[in-house]
C-alpha positions, 0 to 999 in steps of 0.5 A: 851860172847855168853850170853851177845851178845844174850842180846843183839841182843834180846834187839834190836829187842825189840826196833825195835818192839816198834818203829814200835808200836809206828809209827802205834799208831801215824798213828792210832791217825791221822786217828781217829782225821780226822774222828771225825773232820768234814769238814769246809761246812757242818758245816757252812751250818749247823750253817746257817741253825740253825741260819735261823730256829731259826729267822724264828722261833723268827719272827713267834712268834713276829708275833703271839704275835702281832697279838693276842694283836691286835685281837678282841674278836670275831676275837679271839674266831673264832680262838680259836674254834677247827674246828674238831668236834671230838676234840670238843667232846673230850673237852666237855667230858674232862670239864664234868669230870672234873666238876663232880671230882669238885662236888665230891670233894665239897661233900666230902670236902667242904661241911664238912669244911662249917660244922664245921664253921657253928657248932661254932654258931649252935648247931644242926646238923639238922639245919647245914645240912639244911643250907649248902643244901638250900645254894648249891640249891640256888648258883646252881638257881642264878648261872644259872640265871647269866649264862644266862645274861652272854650269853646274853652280849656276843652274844649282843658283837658278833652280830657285826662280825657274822651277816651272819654266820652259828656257830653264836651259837658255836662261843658264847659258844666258847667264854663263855667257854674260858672267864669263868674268866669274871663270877662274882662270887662274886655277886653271893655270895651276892645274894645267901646270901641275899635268903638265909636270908628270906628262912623261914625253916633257916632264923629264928636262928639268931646267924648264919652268912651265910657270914661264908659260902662265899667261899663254895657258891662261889665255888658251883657257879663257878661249877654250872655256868661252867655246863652251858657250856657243852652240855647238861647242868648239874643241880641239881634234886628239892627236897622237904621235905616230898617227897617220898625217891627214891633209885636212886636219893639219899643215905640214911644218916648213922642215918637215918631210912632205913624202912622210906619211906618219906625224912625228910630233904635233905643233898645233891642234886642230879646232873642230866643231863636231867632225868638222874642222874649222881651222887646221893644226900644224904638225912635223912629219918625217922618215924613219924619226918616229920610232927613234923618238919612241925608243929614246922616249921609252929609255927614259920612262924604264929609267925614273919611272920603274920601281924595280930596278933600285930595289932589286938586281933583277933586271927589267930585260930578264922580267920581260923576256921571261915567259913564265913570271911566276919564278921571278915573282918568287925570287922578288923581295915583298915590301 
């Protein structure tokens, strides 16, 4: 019977124990949810707030978007140029890098898929090497030439709003700089293509269509007319056959003949910006190969480009060893 009361006697005091638990868990949940719950203002004040900020927000670009669509061009480029000249600078210095990594990926890319469309219809590696050199040397001399008319609109389409102004000159090339779109780049194409027709050292075979070339002339446009844009502008060295080879414009080709002091023929321009060069060419260089390429070059232009010699039996040989013209110029029919 001792036993039995002692359990329970134990077993009330266990219950009183969880009840007074269980009362402080239930005081210990209501403060927690107090706590986490705020109070009604402030988050109405907050819910106003964020619905005044987001309107004054959706209200500012309305505004901007409407102002944008009804804005000139010259309203347009004075807004666009940066008025920090070191935040210009920083521009400048972003483009031409990112230019030159244009150039650079031409070189290493495009230049060798050019080859090989141009090597479907030409069997010498000489000739499609020269081809895809004079093709760069004139998509860089027309898309100069472009750029220099493009200015010329542009600053005939400014004059207007700036008659008075100082940055008349940067507002210009604020404005060619973000309208690069506007170039015509294939008009480009067409007049590279047609000089490259009549050029004398790549014209004459005529199993090649310079058209295969088209995107690689447009992309060299495009490059060549952006470099117009930075200050100073970046253009390509002249190159000539049978120059002499110099170290710090150009890389010898893997076949050519180290010990060569003439060029034989150009692969790739240089990239100069005033005297300096800012990434070498390619060119091949080799022995006693140059005055053979001159002769035979000379061969064909005497053949399709003398209007002597298929209307008269006087040969281009007695013309120029003859030291007096005049008796030949008497003999020669007038047309």
């Amino acid at each position: 019977m001792e036993v039995i009361s002692d359990y329970e006697k134990q077993l009330r005091t266990l219950k009183d124990e969880i009840a007074a638990l269980s009362a402080e868990k239930s005081a210990l949940q209501g403060r927690s949810t107090r706590s986490r719950s705020p109070s009604p203002a402030p988050h109405s004040r907050s819910q106003s707030r964020s619905q005044s900020r987001s309107q004054s927000r959706s209200q500012s670009r309305s505004q901007s978007r409407s102002r944008s669509r009804s804005a000139s061009p010259s309203t347009a480029v004075a807004k666009i140029r940066s008025p920090s000249p070191n935040r210009a600078k920083l521009s400048s210095v972003a483009r031409k890098a990112a230019l030159l990594s244009r150039f650079s990926d031409a070189y290493s890319q495009a230049r060798l898929d050019a080859q090989c469309l141009l090597r479907r219809c030409v069997d010498k590696a000489e000739t499609v090497q020269r081809i895809i050199y004079i093709a760069a040397v004139e998509a860089f001399h027309v898309a100069k030439m472009a750029f220099r008319h493009f200015k010329i609109r542009v600053r005939k389409s400014l004059t207007p709003s700036y008659v008075e102004s100082n940055d008349f000159e940067d507002a210009v090339s604020d404005y060619i700089i973000c309208h690069l779109d506007l170039y015509d780049s294939q008009s480009s194409v067409n007049d590279v293509i047609r000089a490259m027709n009549v050029n004398p050292k790549i014209s004459f075979p005529p199993e090649a269509d310079f058209c295969l070339l088209s995107n690689f002339i447009q992309e060299i446009c495009c490059i060549a007319f952006a470099m117009q844009t930075l200050e100073p502008p970046l253009d390509i060295a002249f190159g000539a056959d049978g120059e002499v080879f110099n170290d710090c414009k150009y890389r010898r080709s893997y076949d050519s003949d180290f010990t060569a002091p003439l060029v034989l023929y150009h692969i790739w321009p240089a990239l100069m910006e005033n005297d300096n060069v800012i990434m070498k060419g390619e060119a091949v260089t080799k022995r006693g190969a140059f005055w053979n390429s001159v002769r035979s070059v000379s061969r064909c232009r005497s053949r399709s480009l003398s209007p002597i010699c298929p209307r008269s039996h006087v040969g281009l040989s007695t013309i120029s060893r003859s030291r007096s013209p005049s008796p030949i110029r008497c003999v020669l029919p007038r047309f």
